[in-house]
C-alpha positions as CSV (number, residue, x, y, z in Angstrom):
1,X,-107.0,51.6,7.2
2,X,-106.1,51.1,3.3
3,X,-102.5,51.2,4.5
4,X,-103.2,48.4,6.9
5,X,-104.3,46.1,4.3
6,X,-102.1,46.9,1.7
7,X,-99.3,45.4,4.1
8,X,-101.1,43.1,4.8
9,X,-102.0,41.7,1.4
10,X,-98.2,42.2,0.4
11,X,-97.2,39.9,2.9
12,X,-99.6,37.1,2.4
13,X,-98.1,37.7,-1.6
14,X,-94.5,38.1,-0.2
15,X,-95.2,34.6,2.1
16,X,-96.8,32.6,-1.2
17,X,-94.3,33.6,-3.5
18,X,-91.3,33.7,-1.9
19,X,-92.2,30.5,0.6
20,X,-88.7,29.1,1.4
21,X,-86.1,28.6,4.0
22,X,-85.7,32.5,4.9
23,X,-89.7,32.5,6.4
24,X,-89.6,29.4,8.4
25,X,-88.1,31.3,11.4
26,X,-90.6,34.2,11.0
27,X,-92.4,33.1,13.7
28,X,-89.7,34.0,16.4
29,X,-89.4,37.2,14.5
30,X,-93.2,37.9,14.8
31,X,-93.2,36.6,18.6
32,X,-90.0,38.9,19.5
33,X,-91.4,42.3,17.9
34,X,-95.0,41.8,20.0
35,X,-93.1,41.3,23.3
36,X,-91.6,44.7,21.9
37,X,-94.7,45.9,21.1
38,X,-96.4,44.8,24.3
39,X,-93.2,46.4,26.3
40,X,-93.7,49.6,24.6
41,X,-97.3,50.0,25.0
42,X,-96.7,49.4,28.6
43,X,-94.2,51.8,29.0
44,X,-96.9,54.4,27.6
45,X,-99.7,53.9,29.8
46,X,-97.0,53.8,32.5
47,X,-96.1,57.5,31.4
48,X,-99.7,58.3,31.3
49,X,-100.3,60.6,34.7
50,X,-104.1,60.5,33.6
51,X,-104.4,57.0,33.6
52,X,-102.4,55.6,36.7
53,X,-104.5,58.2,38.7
54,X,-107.5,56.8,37.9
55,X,-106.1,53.1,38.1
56,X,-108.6,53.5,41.3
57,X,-111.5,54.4,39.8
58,X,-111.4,51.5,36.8
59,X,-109.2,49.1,38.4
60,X,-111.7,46.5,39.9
61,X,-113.3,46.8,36.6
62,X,-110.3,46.5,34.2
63,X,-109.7,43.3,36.5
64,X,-113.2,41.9,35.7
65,X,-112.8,41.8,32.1
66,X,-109.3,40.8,32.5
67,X,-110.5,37.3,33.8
68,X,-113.5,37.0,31.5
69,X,-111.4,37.3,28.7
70,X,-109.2,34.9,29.6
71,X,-111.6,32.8,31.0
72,X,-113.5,32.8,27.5
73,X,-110.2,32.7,25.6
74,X,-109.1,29.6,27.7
75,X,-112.7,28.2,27.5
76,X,-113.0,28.5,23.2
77,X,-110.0,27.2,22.7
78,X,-110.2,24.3,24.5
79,X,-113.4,23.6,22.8
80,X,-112.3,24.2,19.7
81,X,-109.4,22.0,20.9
82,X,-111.9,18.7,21.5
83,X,-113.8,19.9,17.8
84,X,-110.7,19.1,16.0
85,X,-108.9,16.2,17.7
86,X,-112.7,14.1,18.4
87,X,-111.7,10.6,17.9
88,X,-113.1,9.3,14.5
89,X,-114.7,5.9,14.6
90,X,-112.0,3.7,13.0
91,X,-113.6,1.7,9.9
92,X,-111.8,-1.5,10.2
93,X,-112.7,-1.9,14.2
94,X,-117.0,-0.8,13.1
95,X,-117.0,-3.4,10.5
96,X,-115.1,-6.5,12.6
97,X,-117.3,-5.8,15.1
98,X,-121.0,-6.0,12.8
């Protein structure tokens, strides 16, 4: 866990210090090593005898939370969405109008 953080606090350091050109394109790194990431772990439980026989057993389940998790996901964010962009009341149009 120690190991974890330490990388993680040494990139926050690396990203403060050295914040230039070279780390505006980190984000397609970042998006192109979890697609690798996500490819790989599938590729595991696809190798997994254990687990794709009892894809029966859990899969109605494994669907369930599937959606809710999404469905939460979608429903957050688009309320966190309408927290953030609310219209403010513009001061020029409240005091023209009193």
């Amino acid at each position: 866990m120690f190991i974890v953080i330490f990388f993680m606090v040494i990139g926050v350091l690396a990203g403060f210090f050295l914040n230039n050109k070279l780390f505006n394109k980190i984000s397609v790194v970042i998006t192109v090593l979890i697609w690798l990431l996500l490819l790989l772990l599938g590729i595991e439980a696809g190798s997994n005898k254990e687990l794709i026989n009892s894809l029966g057993e859990i899969g109605i389940d494994a669907l369930l939370i599937t959606i809710g998790a999404v469905a939460g996901s979608v429903l957050f964010s688009w309320l966190l969405w309408k927290a953030i962009h609310r219209e403010k009341p513009c001061k020029q149009k409240v005091a023209n109008e009193g």
